[in-house]
VEXNU-968977 format. One line per 3 residues: their letters; for each residue x, y, z of C-alpha. Coordinates in steps of 0.1 Angstrom, whole numbers. Layout:
N
A> X:Y:Z  ...
//
This chain:
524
XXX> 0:0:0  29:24:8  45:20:-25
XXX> 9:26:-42  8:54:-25  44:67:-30
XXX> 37:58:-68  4:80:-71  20:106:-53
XXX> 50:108:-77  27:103:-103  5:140:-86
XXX> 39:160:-83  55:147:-119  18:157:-133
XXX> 20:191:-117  56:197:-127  45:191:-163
XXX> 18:217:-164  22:243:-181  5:275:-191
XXX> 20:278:-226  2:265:-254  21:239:-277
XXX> 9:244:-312  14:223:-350  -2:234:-379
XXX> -35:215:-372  -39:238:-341  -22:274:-345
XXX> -47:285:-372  -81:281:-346  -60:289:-317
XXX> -50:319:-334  -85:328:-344  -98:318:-307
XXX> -79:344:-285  -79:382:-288  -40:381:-285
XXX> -7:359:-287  19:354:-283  40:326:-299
XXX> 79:314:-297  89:297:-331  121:278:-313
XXX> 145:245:-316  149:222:-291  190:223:-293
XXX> 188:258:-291  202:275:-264  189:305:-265
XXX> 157:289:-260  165:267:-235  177:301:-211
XXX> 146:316:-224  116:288:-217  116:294:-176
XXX> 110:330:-179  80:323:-209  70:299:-187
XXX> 67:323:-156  51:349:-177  27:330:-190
XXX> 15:320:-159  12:357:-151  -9:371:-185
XXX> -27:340:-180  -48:358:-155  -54:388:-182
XXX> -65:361:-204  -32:369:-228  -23:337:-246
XXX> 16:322:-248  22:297:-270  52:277:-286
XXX> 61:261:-319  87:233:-324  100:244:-361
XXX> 120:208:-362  85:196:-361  62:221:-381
XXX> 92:236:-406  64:246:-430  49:263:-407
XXX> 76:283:-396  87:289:-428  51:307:-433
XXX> 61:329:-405  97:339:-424  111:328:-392
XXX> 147:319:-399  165:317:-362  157:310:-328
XXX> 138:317:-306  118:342:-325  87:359:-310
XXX> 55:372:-331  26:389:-315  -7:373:-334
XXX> -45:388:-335  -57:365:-356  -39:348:-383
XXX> -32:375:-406  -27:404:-378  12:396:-371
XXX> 40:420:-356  77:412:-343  80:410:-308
XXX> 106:435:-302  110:436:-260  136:419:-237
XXX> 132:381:-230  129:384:-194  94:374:-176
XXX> 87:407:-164  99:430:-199  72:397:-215
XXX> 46:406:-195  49:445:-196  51:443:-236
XXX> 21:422:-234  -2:439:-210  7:472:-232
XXX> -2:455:-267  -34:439:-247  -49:478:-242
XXX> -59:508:-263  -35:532:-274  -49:554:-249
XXX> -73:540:-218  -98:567:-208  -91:570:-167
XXX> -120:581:-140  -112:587:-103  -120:553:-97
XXX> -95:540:-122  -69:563:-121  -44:550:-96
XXX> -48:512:-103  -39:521:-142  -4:542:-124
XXX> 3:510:-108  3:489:-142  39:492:-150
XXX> 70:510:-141  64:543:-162  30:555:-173
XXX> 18:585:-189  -16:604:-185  -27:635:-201
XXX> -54:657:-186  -74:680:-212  -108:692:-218
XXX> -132:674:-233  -140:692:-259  -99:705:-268
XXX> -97:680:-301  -69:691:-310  -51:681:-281
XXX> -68:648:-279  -54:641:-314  -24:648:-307
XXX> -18:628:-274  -33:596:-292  -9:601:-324
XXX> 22:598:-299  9:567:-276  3:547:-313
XXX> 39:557:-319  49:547:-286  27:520:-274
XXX> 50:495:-272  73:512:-250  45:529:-225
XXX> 13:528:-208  -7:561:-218  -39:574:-198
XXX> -58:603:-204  -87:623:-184  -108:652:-189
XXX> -120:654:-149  -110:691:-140  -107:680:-101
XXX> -78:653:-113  -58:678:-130  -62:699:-100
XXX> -52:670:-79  -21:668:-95  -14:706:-96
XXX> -12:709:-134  -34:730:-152  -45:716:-189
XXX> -34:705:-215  -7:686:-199  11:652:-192
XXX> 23:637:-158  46:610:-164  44:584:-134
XXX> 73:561:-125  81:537:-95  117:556:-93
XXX> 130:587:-82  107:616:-77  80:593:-88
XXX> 68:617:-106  72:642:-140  55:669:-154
XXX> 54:679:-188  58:718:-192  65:729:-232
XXX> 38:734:-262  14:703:-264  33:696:-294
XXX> 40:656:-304  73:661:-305  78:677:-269
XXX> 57:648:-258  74:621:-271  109:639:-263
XXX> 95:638:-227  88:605:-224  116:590:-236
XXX> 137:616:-213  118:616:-183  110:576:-184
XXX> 151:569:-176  160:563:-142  184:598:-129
XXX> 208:569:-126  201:542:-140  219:506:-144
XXX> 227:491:-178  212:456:-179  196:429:-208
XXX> 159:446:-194  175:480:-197  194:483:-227
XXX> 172:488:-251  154:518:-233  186:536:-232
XXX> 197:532:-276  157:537:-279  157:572:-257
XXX> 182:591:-287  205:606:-257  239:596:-250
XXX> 246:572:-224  275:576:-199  282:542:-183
XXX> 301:536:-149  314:505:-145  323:489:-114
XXX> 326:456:-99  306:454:-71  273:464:-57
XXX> 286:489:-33  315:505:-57  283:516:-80
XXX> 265:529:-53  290:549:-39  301:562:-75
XXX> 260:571:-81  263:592:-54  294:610:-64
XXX> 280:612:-98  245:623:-85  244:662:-94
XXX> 262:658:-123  235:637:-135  207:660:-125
XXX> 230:690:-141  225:672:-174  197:652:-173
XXX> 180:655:-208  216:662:-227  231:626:-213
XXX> 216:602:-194  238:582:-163  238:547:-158
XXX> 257:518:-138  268:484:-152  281:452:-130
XXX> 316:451:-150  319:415:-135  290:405:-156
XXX> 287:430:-179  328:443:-184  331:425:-220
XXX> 308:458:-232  338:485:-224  355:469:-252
XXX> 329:478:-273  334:514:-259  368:510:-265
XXX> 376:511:-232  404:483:-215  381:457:-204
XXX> 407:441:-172  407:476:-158  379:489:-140
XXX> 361:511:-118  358:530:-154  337:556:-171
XXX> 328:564:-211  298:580:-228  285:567:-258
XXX> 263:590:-289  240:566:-290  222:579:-324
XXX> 254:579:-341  272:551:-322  304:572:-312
XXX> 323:562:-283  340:586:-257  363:567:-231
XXX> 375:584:-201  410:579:-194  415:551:-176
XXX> 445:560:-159  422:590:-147  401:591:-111
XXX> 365:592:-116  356:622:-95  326:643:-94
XXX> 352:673:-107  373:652:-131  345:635:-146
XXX> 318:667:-147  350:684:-168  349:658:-190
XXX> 316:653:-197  311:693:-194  340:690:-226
XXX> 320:663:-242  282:686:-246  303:712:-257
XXX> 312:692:-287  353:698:-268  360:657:-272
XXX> 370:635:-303  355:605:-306  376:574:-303
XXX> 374:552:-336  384:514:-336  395:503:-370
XXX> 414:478:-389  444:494:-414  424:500:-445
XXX> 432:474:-472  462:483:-495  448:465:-523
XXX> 405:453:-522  408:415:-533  381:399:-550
XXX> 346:413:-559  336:422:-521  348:458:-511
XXX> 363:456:-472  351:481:-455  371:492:-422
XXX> 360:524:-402  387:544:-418  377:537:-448
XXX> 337:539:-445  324:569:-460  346:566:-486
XXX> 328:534:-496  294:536:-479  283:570:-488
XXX> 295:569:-521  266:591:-532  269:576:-572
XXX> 259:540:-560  238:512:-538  262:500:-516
XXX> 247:465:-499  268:463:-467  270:430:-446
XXX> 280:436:-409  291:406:-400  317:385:-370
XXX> 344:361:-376  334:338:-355  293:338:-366
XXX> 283:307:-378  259:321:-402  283:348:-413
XXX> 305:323:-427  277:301:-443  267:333:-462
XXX> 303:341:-474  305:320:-507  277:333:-514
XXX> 285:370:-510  310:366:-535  292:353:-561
XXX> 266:381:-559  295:403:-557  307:389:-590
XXX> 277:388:-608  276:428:-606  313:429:-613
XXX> 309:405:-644  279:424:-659  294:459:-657
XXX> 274:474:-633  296:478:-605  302:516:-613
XXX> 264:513:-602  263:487:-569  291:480:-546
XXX> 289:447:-527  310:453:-490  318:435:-461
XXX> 328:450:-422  337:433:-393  314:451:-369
XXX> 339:435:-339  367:456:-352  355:482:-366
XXX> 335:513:-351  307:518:-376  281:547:-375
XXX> 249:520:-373  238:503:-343  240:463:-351
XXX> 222:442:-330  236:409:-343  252:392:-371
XXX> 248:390:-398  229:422:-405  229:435:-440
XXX> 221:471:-448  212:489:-485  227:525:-486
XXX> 207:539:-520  227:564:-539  213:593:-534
XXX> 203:590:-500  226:574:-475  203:585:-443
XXX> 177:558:-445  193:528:-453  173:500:-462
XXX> 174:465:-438  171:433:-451  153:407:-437
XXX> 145:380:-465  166:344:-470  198:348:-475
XXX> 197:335:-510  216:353:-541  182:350:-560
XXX> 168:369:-533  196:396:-526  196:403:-560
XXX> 163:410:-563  162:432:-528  192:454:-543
XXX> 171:460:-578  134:461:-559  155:489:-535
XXX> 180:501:-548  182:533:-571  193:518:-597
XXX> 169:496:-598  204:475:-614  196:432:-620
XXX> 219:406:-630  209:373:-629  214:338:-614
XXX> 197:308:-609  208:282:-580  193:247:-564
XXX> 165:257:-542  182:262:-509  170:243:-479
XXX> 153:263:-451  168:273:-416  139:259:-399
XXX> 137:227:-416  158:198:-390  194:199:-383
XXX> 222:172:-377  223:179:-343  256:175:-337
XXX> 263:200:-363  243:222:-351  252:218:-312
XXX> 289:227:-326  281:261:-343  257:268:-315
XXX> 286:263:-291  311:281:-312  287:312:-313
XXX> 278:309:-277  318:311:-266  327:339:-290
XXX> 292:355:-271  311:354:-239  344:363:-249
XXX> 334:393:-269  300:407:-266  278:405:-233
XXX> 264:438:-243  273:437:-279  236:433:-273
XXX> 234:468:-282  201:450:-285  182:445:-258
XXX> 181:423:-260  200:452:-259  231:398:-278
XXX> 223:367:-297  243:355:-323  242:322:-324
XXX> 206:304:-333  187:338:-330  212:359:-350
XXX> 198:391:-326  220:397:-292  201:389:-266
XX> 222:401:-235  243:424:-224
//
């Protein structure tokens, strides 16, 4: 009877231990589950991934959590459903896509921690802008770490209009409120229009005080949203490259070395909050990322600011204290425009070899912004396992322009984004860019297979040129479709190595770091 017992028990705890809130899906159930909930989210992964593997504990936990706002998570193994995937265009793991219906589909685009999952979620679950009342008011400030509500009259249109064109713009980043009770506004002190932005740091509290322009307001947000002093971290990252201010790290090695820098560095940051923002970063965990700042990374406490729109880096000497004095003279120097940017790059090539131009950063303008012609750039890393599948193939599209003439029209390039400082933020490997003559500002990203059938016909469908050359090649097997797994194990554990020696926050991501299965960094 005891070892029934013990059996049935063991039999309770395995059952419970196997429950799960996320829902597995094949291609005879993601359609109708799809159709059947308001809202999804589902993870396209690989079992041998291990990206996935570090990410399924914190789906599973926030599952568990939007379960109770009746937001679905769900999961597809595309080793077992490949044609389903492949109907996704999902072409690395894990990757996330928010569903409302079948035919409704965006990129998830937050951290892969449980709590960023379930603040993305909750913000894609409401309006654009929930209407607030006295009784609602302080539950919906509660709802995540920064909110924003707007008080105006009911009948001021105009200001209406514009409030709701910034949360669209901004809805996956914030919560936004708005009320037109006169005794709210006047519970808060602020007379309309007007914005309060409410956080659970700091003062707690911001008010916006300019024009109620768009602009202003979305300036504010992003502004007033960052922590005085922050700290750089996967679930941070992002917020800072998204904000469009420079970032000044200080890194330090332990929890009370940060602390007692913050509070050295405290008026300083308040002198120039708005021109740069302040954060910490563990350099234990994180110190792989001054190298990416081109800072020593075996030499710390240490201090650099980073343009984070034009991915410049500014190290502070590390030979140098970091005092409030030393440090607010440098940074005073470094809004005065007073402070050169420090440029990693390879010698430029004494003679290009072969049909793919190597682009350095001494030697990028010259080639990327050559105004005459569509430059397609791949940003790649030496040791990215993808990178080097794509190389023979990189050449012969390279060739096929040279061969036809029309490379007074198209340049094919290559950089090393791990040696060389380049003006675009790259948030994993490879990432290839089109730079159309004639306008080198909004380069064009591209996101199909990486077949030469299929660059070829990016670069003519976007470049301005509109230059072709043809090829034809064997049909070329999907990413998703099932890999030797001891193949795949090795590249995975080639990419995840390099990952540690190199990047942390090469996540300049969020999530600011994956190279390996996912091709996006997925940690600092």
């Amino acid at each position: 009877m005891r070892n029934f017992k013990a059996l049935a028990l063991g039999a309770a705890v395995a059952a419970v231990a196997s429950a799960s809130d996320v829902e597995v899906l094949t291609k005879d159930s993601f359609s109708e589950f799809v159709k059947g909930n308001d809202l999804v989210l589902a993870e396209f992964y690989a079992p041998w991934c291990g990206h996935c593997k570090a990410l399924a504990p914190e789906y599973e936990e926030a599952a568990t959590t939007l379960k109770e706002k009746n937001i679905k998570l769900a999961k597809v193994d595309c080793t077992e459903e490949a044609d389903l995937c492949q109907s996704y265009g999902v072409e690395g793991y894990p990757t996330l896509k928010v569903f409302r219906g079948p035919d409704n589909v965006n990129a998830y685009s937050g951290a892969r921690k449980a709590p960023a999952i379930v603040s993305y979620m909750t913000k894609q679950s409401m309006p654009a802008v929930s209407t607030l009342t006295k009784d609602t008011i302080q539950d919906f400030k509660t709802q995540d770490k920064v909110v924003l509500v707007a008080y105006f009259a009911a009948d001021d249109k105009t200001s209406n209009t514009t409030y709701t064109e910034v949360a669209e713009k901004l809805r996956d980043s914030y919560l936004f409120g708005a009320s037109n009770d006169a005794d709210l506004a006047k519970d808060e002190g602020v007379t309309v229009p007007s914005v309060v932005l409410y956080k659970s740091f700091d003062e707690g509290k911001s008010v916006f005080k300019e024009a109620f322009e768009g602009e202003a307001i979305e300036k504010f947000a992003k502004t007033a949203s960052i922590p005085l002093i922050g700290e750089v971290g996967p679930d941070t990252y992002a917020g800072y490259m998204a904000a469009g201010i420079p970032l000044a790290y200080i890194f330090a090695e332990t929890p009370e070395e940060r602390t007692t820098l913050s509070e050295e560095l405290k008026g300083l940051a308040e002198k120039h909050r708005g021109a740069v923002s302040f954060a910490t970063i563990d350099a234990k965990a994180f110190g792989a990322h001054a190298g990416n700042l081109n800072l020593k990374t075996d030499q710390f406490p240490s201090f650099a600011i980073q343009d984070t729109v034009n991915n410049k880096k500014f190290p502070y000497d590390q030979e140098g204290k970091i005092t409030a004095e030393l440090i607010g003279k440098f940074v005073a120097d470094f809004v005065a425009g007073d402070v050169e940017p420090s440029i990693k790059s390879e010698p430029i090539p004494e003679k290009q070899e072969g049909p793919v131009q190597i682009i350095v950063a001494k030697n990028y303008d010259d080639i990327v912004l050559d105004d005459a012609k569509d430059v397609l750039v791949e940003f790649y890393a030496p040791w990215c396992g993808h990178c080097k599948a794509l190389a023979p193939k990189y050449d012969i599209l390279a060739g096929l322009y040279v061969d036809a003439g029309l490379d007074s029209k198209v340049t094919i390039a290559k950089v090393d984004a791990t040696a060389n400082d380049v003006p675009d933020e790259i948030q994993g490997f490879p990432t290839i860019k089109l730079y159309k003559a004639g306008d080198k500002t909004n380069p064009v990203t591209y996101s199909g297979s990486r077949s030469i059938e299929d660059l070829i016909k990016f670069v003519k469908e976007n470049g301005t040129h509109a230059a072709e050359v043809t090829y034809e090649e064997e049909a070329e097997k999907p990413i998703v479709e099932p890999m030797a797994e001891q193949a795949e194990a090795a590249t995975e554990s080639e990419e995840s190595a390099a990952e540690e020696a190199t990047e942390t926050a090469k996540s300049e991501a969020s999530e600011a770091s994956e190279a390996a299965a996912t091709e996006s960094h997925d940690e600092l």
